[in-house]
N, C-alpha and C positions, 0 to 999 in steps of 0.2 A: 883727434881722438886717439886716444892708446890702442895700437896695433903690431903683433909680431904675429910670426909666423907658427903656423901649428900643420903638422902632419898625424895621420890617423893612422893606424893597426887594429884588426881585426881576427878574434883567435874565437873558433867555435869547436864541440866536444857535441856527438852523439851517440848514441845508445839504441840498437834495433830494437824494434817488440818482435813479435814471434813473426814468422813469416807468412802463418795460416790462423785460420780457426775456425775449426770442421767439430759442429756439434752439431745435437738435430735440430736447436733453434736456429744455427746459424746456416744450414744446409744449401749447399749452392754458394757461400759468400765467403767470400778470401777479405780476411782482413791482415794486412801490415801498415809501418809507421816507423817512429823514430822518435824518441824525446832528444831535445836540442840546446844547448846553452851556447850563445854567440857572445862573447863581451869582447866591446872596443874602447879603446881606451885613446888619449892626447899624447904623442911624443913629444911637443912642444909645447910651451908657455901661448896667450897670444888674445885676443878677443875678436870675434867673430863678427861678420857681415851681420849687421841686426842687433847684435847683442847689447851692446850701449842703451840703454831709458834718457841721455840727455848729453847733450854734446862734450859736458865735461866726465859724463862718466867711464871711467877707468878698469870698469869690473872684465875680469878674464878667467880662462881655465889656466889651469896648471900641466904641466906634463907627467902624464901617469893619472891624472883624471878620468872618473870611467865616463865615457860616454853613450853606451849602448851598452844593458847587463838583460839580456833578452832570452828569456825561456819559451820553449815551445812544446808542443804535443802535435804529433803530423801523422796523423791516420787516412790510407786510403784503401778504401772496399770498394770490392767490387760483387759484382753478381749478375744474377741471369733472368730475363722476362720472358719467360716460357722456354721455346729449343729456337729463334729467332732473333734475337735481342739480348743488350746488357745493358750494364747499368756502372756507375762509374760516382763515386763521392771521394773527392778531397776535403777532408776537413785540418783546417790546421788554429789549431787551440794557441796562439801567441798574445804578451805581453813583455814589454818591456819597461821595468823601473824607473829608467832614466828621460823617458817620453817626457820631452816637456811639457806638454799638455794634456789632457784626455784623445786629442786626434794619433796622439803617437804613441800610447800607452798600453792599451791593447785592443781590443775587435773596433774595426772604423770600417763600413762598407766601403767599396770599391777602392781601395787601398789593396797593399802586399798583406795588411793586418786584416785584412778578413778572412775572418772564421771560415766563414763557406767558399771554399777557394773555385770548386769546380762541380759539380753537378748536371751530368749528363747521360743520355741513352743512343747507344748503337744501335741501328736497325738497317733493313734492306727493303728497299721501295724500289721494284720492276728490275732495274742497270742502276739504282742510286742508293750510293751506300750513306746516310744518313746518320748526323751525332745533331741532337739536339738536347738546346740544356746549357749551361752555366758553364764556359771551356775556353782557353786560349788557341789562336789559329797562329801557325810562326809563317810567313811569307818571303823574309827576307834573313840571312845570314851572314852578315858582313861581323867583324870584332871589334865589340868594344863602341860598336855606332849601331842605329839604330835607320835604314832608307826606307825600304820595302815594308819591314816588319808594322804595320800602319792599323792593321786590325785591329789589335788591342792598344788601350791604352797603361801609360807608362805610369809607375809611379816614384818619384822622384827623390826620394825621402833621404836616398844615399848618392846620388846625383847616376855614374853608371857604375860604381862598387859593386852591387849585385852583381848575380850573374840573370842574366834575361830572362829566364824562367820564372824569378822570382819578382823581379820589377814588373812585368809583366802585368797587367790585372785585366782576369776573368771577365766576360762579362757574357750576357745570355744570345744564344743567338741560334740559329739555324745552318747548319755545316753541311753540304751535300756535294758529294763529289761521286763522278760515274769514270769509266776507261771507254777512250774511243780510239778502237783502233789495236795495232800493237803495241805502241809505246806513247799514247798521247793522253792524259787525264784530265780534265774540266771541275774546278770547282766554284761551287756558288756558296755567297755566305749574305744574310741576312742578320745581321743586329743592332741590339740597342745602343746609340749612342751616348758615349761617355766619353769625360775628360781625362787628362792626366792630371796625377796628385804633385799639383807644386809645392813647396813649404814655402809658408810665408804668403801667398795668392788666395787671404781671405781677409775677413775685418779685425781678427785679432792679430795677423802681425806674426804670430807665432816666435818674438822675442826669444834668443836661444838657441834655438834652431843652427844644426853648425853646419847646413850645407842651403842658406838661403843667400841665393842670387843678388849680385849688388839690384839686377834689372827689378826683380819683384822687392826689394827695401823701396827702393824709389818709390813704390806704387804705397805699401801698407805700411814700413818701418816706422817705427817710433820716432826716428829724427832727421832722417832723410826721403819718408815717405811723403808723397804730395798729401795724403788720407789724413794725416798730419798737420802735415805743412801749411796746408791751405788755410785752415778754420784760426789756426794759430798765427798764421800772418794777418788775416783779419781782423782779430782783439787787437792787433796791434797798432791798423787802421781804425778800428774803435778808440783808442787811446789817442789816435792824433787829431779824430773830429775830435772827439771831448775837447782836447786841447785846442783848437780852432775855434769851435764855438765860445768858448770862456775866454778868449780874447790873448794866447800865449802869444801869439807870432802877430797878434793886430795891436792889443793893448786897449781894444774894446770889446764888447759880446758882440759876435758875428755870427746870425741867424742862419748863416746859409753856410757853415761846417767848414769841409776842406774842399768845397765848390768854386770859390774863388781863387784855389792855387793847382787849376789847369796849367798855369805857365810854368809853375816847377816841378822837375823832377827827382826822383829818388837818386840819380849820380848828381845833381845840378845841387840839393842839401846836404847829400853825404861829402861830397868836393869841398862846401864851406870851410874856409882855416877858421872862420868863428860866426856863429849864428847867434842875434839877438834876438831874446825874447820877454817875456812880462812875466812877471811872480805874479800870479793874480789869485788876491786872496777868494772865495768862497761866496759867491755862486758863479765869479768872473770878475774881469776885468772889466773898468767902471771910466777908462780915457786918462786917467790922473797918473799912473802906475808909469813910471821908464825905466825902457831897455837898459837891459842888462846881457851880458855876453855870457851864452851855457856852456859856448865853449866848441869848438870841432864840430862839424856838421853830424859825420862819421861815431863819433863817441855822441853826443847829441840821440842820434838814431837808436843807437845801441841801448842808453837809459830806459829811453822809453819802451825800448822792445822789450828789453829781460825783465825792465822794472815796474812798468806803469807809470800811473800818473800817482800814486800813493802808492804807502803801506800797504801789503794786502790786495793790492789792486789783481780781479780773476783775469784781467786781459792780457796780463805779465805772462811773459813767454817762459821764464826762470833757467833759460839758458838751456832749455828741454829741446824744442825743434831747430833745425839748420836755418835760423832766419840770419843770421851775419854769423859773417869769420872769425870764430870767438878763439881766444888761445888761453883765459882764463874766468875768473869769476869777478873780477874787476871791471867796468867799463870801457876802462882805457887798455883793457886787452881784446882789441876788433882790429881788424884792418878791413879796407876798402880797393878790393882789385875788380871790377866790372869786365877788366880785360882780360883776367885768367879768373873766372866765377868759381866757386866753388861752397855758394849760398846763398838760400831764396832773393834777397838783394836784390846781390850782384848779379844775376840773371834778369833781373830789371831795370836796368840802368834810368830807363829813357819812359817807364812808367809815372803818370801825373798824379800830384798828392789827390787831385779832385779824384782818381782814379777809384781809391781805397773807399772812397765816400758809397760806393755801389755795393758794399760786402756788407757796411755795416747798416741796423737801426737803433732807431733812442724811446728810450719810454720816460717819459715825461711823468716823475713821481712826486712825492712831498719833498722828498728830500733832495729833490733837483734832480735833470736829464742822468740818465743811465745807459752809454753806449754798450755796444756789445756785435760781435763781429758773426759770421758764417758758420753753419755748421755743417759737419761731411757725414757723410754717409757710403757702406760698400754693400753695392746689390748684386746679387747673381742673378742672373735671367737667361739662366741655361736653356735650349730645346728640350722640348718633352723628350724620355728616351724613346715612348711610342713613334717618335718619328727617324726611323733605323737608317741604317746604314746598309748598302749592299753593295758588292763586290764579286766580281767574276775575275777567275786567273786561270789559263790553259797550260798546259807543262806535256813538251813532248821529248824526243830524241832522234838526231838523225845519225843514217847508217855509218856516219864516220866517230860517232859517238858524243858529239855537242849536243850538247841538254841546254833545251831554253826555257824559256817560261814568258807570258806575257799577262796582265792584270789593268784589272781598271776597279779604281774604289769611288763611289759617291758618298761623302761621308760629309759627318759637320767635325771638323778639325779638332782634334782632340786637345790642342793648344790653345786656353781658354785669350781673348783681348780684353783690355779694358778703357771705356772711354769714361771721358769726365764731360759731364753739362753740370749747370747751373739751374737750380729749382727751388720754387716759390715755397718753404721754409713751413707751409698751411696746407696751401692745397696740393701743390707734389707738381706743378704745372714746370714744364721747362719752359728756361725763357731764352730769347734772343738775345744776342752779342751784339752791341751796335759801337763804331769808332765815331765819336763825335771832335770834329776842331774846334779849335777854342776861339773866344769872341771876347773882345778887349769892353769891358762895362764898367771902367775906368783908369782910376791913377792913382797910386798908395802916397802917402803925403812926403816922401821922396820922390815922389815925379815917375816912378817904376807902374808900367799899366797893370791892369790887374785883369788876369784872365778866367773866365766861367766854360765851361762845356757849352755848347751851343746844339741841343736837342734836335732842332734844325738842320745841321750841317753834319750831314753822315756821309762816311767814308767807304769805301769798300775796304777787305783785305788786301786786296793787290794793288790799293792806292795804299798803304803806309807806307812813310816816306823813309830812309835810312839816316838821313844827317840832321839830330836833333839842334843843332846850332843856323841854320839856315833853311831849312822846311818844317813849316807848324803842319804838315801830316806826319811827320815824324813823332811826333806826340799826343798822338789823340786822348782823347779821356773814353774806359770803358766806362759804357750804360747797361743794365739789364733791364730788360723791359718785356713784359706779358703780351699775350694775346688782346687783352685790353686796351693796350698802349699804353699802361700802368708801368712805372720805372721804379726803379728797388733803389734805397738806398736811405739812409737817415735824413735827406736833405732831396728835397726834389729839386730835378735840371732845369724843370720847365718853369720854377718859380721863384730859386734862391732861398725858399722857405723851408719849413722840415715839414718832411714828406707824409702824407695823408695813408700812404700807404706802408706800413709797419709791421709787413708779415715777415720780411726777413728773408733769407735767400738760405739754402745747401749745399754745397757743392756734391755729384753723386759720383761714384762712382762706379760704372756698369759693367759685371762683367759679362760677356755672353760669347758665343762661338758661331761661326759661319760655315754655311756649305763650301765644300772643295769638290773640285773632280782632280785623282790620282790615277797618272799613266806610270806604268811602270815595267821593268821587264827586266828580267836578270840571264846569265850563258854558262855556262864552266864546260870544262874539258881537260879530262884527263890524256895523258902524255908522258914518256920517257925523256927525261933528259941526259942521256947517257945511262948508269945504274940508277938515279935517282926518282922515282916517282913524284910526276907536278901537277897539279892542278889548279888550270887557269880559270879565273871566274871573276863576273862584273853583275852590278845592279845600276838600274839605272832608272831616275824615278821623277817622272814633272809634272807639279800642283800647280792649277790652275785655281786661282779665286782665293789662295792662303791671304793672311793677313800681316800687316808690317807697321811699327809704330815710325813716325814721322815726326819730327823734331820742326818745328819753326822755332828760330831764335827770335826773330826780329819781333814775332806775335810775341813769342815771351818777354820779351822786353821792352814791354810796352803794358804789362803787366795782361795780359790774355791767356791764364791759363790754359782754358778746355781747348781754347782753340791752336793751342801751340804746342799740344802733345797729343795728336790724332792717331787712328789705325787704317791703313789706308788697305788696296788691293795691291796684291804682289803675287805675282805666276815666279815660279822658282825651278827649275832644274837640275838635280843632284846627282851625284855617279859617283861609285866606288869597284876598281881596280883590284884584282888581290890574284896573287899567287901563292900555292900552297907547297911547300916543299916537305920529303919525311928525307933525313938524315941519321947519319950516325945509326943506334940504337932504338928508333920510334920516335924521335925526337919530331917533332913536326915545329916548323918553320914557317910563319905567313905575314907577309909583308903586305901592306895596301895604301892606296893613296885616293884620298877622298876629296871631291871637289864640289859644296853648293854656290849655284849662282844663284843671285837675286835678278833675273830679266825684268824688273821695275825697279831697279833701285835709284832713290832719287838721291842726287846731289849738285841742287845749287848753292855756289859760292856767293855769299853778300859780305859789305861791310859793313858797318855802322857807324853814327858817330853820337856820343853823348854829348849832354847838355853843356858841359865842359871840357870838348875839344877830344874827349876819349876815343879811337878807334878799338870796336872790339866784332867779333865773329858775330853773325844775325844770320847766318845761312841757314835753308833748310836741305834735309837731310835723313835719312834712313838710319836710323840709332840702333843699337846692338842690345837685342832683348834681354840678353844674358847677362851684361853689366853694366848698361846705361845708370846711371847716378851723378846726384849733386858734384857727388867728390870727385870725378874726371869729365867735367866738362861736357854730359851728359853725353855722354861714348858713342862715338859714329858706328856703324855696323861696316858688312862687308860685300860689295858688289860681287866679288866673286873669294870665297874662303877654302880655303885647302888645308886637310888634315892629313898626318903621315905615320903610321902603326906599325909594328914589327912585335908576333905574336910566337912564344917559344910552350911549346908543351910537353911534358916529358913524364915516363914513366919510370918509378926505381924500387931499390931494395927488393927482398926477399918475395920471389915469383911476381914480382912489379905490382906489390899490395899498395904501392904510396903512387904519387902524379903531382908533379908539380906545373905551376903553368905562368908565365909573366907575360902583359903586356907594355909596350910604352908607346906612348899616344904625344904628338905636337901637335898644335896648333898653329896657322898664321895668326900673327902677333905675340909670339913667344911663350906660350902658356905650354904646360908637359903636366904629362898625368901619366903613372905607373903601378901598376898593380903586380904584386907576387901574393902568390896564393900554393897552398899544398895541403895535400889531402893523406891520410894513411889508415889504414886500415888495420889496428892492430887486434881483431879478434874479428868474429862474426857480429857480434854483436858492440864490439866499440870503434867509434872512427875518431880521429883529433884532424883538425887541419886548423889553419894558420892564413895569416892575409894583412898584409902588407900594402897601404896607399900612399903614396907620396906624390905631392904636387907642388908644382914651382915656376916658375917665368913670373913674366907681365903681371902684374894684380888685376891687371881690366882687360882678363881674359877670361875666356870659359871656365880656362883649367886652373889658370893661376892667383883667381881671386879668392880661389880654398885654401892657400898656403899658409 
């Protein structure tokens, strides 16, 4: 697919309102604000992570395209509740034009786009000074990263462009903090949990979108998304019963679909240099009809995926979803690498055609059987927010002036997971995954056995075998099957016949979030270093019970979706270092180096072998949230990752009305992100500032997949 590179710039313009406004209606209330116009715009040509509708599409931005033309109105009063109490509203009135959807266009609760930013009351209870009400709590201070800061949830929309204030999102809660002692403070916080706003982490996909994650396309994109992929590789297993039963590859009608072709595989027919099969005219093949050669197993596969079995056929994939490595619109523009994957396929090497038989069913009409594959679904099934979140954090100082702090959060993880099951298409029942081997139920009149699933003969997962050329557990055939003992598919396992049961199967997919417990604790101290003023400071932060997507190749390649892209438990431990130096003129300098570990992180090394001698990767493994996809060989993550920042801020011009400020952020694995940004004040009432992002390395990095 068509991809270059694109950098962002951002130029915003405000405008003060009055400072006050003291009339007798408004007596007691101080009203100021700001009206706002941000526009960003494309330095580079390029098309973006999501943006493509079909593998051959080529659509892109331009450079000098606006991307964000964003107005706002930013009002916030204040007031008083008797001689005891205030009172506190942020209201910010935004829209932006260029929102590719209604979610990003103007007011979206708990987003940066909400109206109702903050809403809350000051008061004093006994020793506890009390904010309750709609408010963000900052806990952690690190640049340009996000450890400690765990209270609120983020939203994502500009990845960390924002400044944190603004990413930030509000949510309702209980804020109570007392002084014990001379220097030691205690706070308690009560609220409601929320997520973060990912782009792209819902059922539309949000197509457009110029900062969605390779890791969330995988999940909902249009052509590398599984939410996609899946229901679409099914019509296409729909097209090959049709083609089984009508007698293509037998050259009679065979009753029992693509049941009988347990023994072959998706590399074992794609390898073919030529596959024969039957023209069978209408309603099937009738025994009289001979082989004829379609040609490359590989191109073969490919017709039928983009094409159908006819004109117009709805099971035709039309070259929309990542099911083969397509380089044009021609057939015979596929290739076939299982060893370097980089589509639904070739991630299956060692999957059995009977396999495909469980996704689809047939309705038996006038006008003769009517296959038809899976269909997906994306559900959310968030925790109520009634069920809050609470956190305590202590903050003291000792007499040599080290300021610490210590924190414990119970929260449900504001980073949403998403698993995939399989469910009965009617009643919504999940069903069971079963590995069936295969059972020889005769000989093709070449003398070749012919193999069926055998309902009987179930496997575990951690019996699948690795060497599809020498162990028949290397190939099982998936089954889905109900609480009934009822098995899904067009053709039932237990009888060779077509199946009594025709509700049809969905693939779902769930998102929802988990309880965490967050330890945490940060230090700084100030210090001369010679003339220079420094301040040393760390955060330091370990989640217990977070969640981590898990990769099994070998379940994928054996064609086991749900079960070969799981979310497992992962305890984590993060720490950031920073030094703060002032130079020069104000100039403040601050360097940090950031370190999370994954203490669960899995990685076993397998190998595989396909039905044709192929060696390829089937290891299971800890995948990288952030860029996991089709297109990089569905991206390892990192046992332990290291980030390295260097932040300048400076003030200038006349009586130091302007501020400039720059960060530049690495990555392990080669990814850089840089922001310049300046601010100026050229009146009381008008400001202009300017903002500059440039990102570059790795593309299957955090930083470097936005370039």
């Amino acid at each position: 697919m068509y991809k270059r590179s694109s950098l962002y710039m951002a130029m915003a313009a405000a405008i003060s309102l009055p400072a006050t406004a003291m009339a007798s209606f408004f007596e007691d209330i101080e009203v100021n604000g700001f009206l706002k116009n941000e526009t960003s715009i494309f330095l580079n040509d390029g098309q973006m992570t999501g943006e493509a509708r079909s593998m051959l599409d080529n659509r892109h931005h331009d450079a000098g395209d606006v991307m964000k033309f964003e107005n706002s109105a930013r009002f916030f009063v204040n007031g008083y509740i008797g001689e005891e109490a205030s009172w506190h509203l942020d209201l910010n009135i935004v829209c932006d034009s260029e929102g590719i959807n209604s979610d990003y266009q103007c007011h979206e609760s708990y987003t940066q786009n909400d109206w109702l930013r903050e809403l809350y009351a000051d008061f004093s209870l006994s020793d506890w000074n009390i904010r309750l009400g709609k408010q963000q709590v900052v806990w952690g201070t690190a640049d340009g990263i996000k450890l400690l800061d765990i209270v609120n949830p983020t939203d994502y929309r500009e990845i960390a462009q924002n400044a944190m204030e603004d990413s930030r999102i509000p949510i309702w809660m209980l804020n109570a903090e007392r002084n014990i002692g001379e220097t030691g403070n205690i706070q308690l916080i009560v609220s409601e949990n929320r997520k973060n706003a990912i782009p792209g982490l819902n059922s539309d996909g949000d197509s457009g979108h110029p900062f969605i994650m390779k890791g969330v396309d995988s999940i909902t994109g249009e052509v590398n998304g599984f939410l996609n992929v899946a229901p679409a590789l099914t019509n296409v297993a729909a097209s090959f019963n049709g083609a089984a039963m009508a007698g293509m590859f037998t050259g009679d009608i065979n009753m029992a679909g693509l049941l009988p072709f347990a023994g072959m595989t998706v590399d074992g027919f794609n390898s073919s240099p030529v596959v024969y099969g039957f023209n069978c005219p209408p309603p099937g093949c009738d025994g009289t009809q001979t082989p004829v050669p379609f040609g490359p197993g590989v191109i073969v596969m490919n017709d039928i995926t983009q094409n159908g079995l006819y004109p117009g056929d709805p099971n035709a994939n039309n070259n929309i979803t990542n099911q083969m490595d397509v380089t044009g619109p021609q057939v015979t523009q596929v290739s076939w690498d299982p060893i370097n994957p980089s589509s639904a396929f070739e991630y299956m090497p060692n999957a059995t055609f009977a396999t495909f038989n469980s996704f689809t069913k047939v309705d038996f009409t006038a006008q003769g059987p009517v296959f038809s594959g899976a269909g997906s679904q994306y559900k959310v099934d968030d925790p109520d927010p009634e069920r809050v979140n609470a956190g305590l954090r202590y903050r003291g100082s000792l007499d040599n002036g080290l300021n610490f702090g210590i924190n414990y959060f119970y929260h449900y993880s504001a980073n949403p997971e998403v698993n995939m099951s399989w469910h009965d298409a009617v009643t919504g029942e999940k069903l069971g995954v079963l590995y069936a081997r295969g059972m020889q139920v005769g000989t093709d009149p070449d003398g070749n056995p012919i193999i069926m699933p055998n309902p009987g003969d179930i496997i575990s997962a951690n019996d699948v075998g690795n060497n599809a050329m020498t162990d028949p557990n290397a190939t099982p055939t998936i089954l889905l099957m109900n609480g009934a003992g009822q098995f899904y598919g067009a053709f039932d396992p237990t009888t060779g016949m077509p199946n009594a049961n025709q509700n049809g199967v969905n693939m779902r997919m769930t998102e929802t979030r988990s309880r965490v417990n967050s330890f945490g604790g940060s230090l700084d101290y100030g210090t001369q270093f010679g003339d220079l003023p420094v301040v040393l400071r760390a955060e330091f932060l370990y989640d217990k019970d977070e969640r981590q997507p898990v990769i099994d190749k070998r379940l994928m390649g054996i064609g086991d979706l749900t079960n070969a892209l799981v979310m497992e438990d992962s305890d984590r431990f993060s720490y950031v270092l920073g030094v703060d130096v002032t130079v020069l003129t104000n100039m403040l300098v601050s360097a940090q180096f950031i370190q999370q570990n994954n203490l669960d992180f899995v990685d076993d090394s397998r190998t595989c072998t396909t039905q044709t001698g192929r060696n390829y990767d089937c290891g299971r493994y800890t995948a990288d949230f952030a860029t996991v996809n089709m297109t990089n060989e569905l991206n390892k993550g990192w046992e332990h990752k290291e980030f390295y920042s260097l932040f300048f801020s400076k003030p200038f011009g006349e009586s130091q009305l302007g501020r400039w400020n720059n960060i530049t952020m690495f990555e392990d694995g080669g990814g850089w992100w840089n922001r310049f940004d300046l601010e100026y004040s050229f009146t009381d009432e008008w400001i202009g500032s300017a903002e500059l992002n440039l990102y570059w390395g790795d593309e299957d990095t955090a930083f470097g997949q936005f370039k």
